[in-house]
N, C-alpha and C positions, 0 to 999 in steps of 0.2 A: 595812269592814263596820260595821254598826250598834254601838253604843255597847251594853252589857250590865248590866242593872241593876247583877249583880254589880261591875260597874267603879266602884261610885260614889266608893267610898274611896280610889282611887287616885289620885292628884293628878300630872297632867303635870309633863315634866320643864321643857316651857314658863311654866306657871304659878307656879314654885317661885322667879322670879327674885328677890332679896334688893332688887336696885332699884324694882318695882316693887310699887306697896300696892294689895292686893287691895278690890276696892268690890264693891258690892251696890246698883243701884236696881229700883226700883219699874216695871215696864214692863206697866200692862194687868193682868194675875190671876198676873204672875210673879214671881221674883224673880231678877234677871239679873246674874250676876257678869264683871265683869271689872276691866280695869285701867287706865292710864296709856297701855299700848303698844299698846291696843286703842279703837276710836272709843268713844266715851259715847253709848250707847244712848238715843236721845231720847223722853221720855216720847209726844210728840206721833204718833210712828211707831206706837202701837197701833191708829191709824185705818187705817194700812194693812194691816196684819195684819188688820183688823174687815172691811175688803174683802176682802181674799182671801178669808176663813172665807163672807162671804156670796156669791160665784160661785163656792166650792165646792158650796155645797150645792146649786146647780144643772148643776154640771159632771158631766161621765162617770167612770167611774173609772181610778185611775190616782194615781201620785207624785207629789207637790211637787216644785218644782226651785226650790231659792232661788238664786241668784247675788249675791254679796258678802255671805255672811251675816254677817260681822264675827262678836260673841258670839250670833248665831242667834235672837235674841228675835221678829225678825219671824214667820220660819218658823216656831218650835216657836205662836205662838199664832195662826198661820194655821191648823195642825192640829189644834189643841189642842181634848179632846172629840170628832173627829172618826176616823175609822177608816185616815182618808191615813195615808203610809208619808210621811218629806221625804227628799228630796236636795240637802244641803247646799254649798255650794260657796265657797272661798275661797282666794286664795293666800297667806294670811298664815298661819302653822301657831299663832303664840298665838292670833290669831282662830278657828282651827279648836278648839284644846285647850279655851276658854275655852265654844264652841258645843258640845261633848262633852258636856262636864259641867254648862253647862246644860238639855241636852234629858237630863240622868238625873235631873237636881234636880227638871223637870219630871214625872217618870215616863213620858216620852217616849224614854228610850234605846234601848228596842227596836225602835225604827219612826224611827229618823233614823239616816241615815248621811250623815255630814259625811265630803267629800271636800278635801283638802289638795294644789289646780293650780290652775295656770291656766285659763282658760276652755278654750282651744283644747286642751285634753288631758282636762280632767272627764270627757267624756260619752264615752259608746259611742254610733256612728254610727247604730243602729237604736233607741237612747233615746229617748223618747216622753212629752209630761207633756199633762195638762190645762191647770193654771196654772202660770206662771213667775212666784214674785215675784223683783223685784231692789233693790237699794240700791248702786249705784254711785259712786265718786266723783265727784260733783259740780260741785266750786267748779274757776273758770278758776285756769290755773298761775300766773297775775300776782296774786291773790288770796289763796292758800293764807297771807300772812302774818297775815294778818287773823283767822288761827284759832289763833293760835298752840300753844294744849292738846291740838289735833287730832293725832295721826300723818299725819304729810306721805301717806303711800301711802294713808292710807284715805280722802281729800279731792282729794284731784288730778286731776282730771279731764283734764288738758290743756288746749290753750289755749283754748278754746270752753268746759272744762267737760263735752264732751259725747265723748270719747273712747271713753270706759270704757260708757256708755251706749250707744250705735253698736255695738259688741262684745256688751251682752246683746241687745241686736235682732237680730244676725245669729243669735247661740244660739236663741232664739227663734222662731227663721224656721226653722231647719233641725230644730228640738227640740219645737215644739208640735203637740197634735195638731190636725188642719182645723178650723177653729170655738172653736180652745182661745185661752186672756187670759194673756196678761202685763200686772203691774201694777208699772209702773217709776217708782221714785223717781225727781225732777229737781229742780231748784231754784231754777227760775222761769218763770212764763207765756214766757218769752220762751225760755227752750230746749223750752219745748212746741211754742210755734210753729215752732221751727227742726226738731222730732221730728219734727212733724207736717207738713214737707213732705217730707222726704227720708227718711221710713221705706219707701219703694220696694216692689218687686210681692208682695203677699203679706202685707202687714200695715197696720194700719189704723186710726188711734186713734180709739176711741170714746165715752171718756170720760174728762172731767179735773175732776178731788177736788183743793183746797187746803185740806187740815185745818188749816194751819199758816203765818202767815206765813212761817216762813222754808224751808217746802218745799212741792211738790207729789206730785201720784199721779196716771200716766198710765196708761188702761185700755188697752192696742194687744190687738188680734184679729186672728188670723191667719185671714186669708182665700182659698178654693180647697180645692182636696184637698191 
């Protein structure tokens, strides 16, 4: 269920860990907490969030679906200002506690509901969105050392990188409505190219944004009824 203004004071049993030192950056107009066990929220990711917020205001109505929300910064400033409801989604449960409590910090808790599954269990079968955003893991498995501050599950793409990617495209295929955009993180022209052959009947990239040398933003549209 949606997050409750009233919750704001209540601090998960997630968040409370003694190992873990709570942070605070700067993400766009917010201010995003998390931790060590959670990805670090990348300044440079408000450009996607900037896209969503701007094919919203030309989309139909209807919910945000984020997928990998980690601490939820994308989503809450994809909606932020805006009258969208989000659907959050993560299987990491501090990455969900951590997204709670930033969409109350935002004054967003009544209108997001972060869900704590897997992809393949999130949605109900007749769920329906405008836009999908996602932030997937990315980096190839041979690679993940090279991050070493990251959480290995929030970075892991499998071998290609493009695993967990392929997974929000099928959510996507089955979850958007005719004419509706997912805008999916990747993390190089060259798994754009690899997106953009094998995203198969139904979906269709239409535009790619690199705000950032070290990521991209693929616009895929779902095409048909």
């Amino acid at each position: 269920m949606p997050v409750r203004a009233g919750e704001a004071k209540r601090v998960p049993a997630a968040m409370t860990s003694t190992a873990a030192r709570l942070r605070t950056t700067r993400i766009g107009t917010l201010d995003i907490a998390y931790d060590d066990r959670v990805l670090r929220p990348r300044p440079w990711t408000a450009a996607h969030a900037a896209w969503a917020a701007e094919v919203l205001e030309e989309a139909p109505p209807g919910p945000v679906l984020e997928l990998f929300c980690g601490a939820g910064h994308i989503g809450l400033l994809s909606v932020l200002g805006s009258d969208r409801h989000l659907v959050a989604v993560d299987l990491d449960p501090v990455a969900c506690d951590y997204a709670r409590a930033n969409a109350v910090a935002a004054g967003l808790g009544a209108v997001v509901e972060v869900r704590n599954a897997d992809l393949a269990d999130a949605l109900a079968a007749d769920e329906r969105f405008p836009v999908v955003v996602a932030d997937p893991p990315w980096v190839e498995s041979g690679r993940t050392g090279d991050f070493p501050e990251d959480p290995l599950t929030a970075i892991d793409g499998g071998p290609d990188g493009l695993a967990l990617a392929r997974r929000a495209l099928e959510v996507a295929r089955g979850h958007l409505l005719p004419d509706g955009v997912m805008l999916l993180q990747l993390g190089s022209l060259e798994q754009v190219a690899e997106v953009r052959s094998t995203t198969g009947t139904g979906l269709v990239v239409e535009e790619v944004r690199q705000p950032d040398p070290t990521g991209v933003v693929v616009c895929v549209r779902r095409t048909g009824g």
